[in-house]
C-alpha positions as CSV (number, residue, x, y, z in Angstrom):
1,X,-24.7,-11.4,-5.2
2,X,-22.5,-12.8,-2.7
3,X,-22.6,-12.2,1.3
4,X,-19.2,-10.5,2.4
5,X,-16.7,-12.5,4.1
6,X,-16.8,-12.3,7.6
7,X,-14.6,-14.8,8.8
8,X,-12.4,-12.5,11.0
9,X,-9.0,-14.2,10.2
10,X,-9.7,-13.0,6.4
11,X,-10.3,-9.9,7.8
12,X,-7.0,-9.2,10.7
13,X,-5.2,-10.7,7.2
14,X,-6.7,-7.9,4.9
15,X,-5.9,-5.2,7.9
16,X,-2.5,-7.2,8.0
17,X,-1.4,-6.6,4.3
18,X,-2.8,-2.8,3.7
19,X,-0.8,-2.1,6.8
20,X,2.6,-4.5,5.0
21,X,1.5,-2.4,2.0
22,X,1.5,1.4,3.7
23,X,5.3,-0.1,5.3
24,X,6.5,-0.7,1.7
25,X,5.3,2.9,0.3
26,X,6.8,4.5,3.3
27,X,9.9,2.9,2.3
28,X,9.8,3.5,-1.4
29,X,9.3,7.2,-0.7
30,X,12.0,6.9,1.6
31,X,14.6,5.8,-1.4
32,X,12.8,8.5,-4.5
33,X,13.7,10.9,-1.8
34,X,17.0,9.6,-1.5
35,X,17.5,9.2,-5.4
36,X,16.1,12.2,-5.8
37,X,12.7,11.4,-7.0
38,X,9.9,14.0,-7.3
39,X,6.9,13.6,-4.4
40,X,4.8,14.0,-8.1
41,X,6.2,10.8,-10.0
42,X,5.7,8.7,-6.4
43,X,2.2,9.6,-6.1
44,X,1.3,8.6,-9.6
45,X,3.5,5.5,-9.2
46,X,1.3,4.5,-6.2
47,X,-2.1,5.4,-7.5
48,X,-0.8,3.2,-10.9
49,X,0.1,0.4,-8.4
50,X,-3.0,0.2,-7.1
């Protein structure tokens, strides 16, 4: 098996892009709200996303 990555770079980048990631559901949810999409369909669409 292989040992984790440690180098911390490779890690503040991992942090980095979940946190891009969480800013780009936020604003998807922000627009189904606007056009009027259920809270149901977005959830589904994130966990298929994922």
């Amino acid at each position: 098996m292989k040992q984790a990555n440690c180098n911390p770079a490779a890690i503040s980048n991992t942090l980095l892009g979940t946190r891009r990631n969480k800013q780009s559901y936020k604003n998807i949810a922000l627009q189904n709200i606007r056009n009027g999409t259920s809270s149901k369909e977005f959830v589904s669409g994130i966990f298929h996303s994922v």
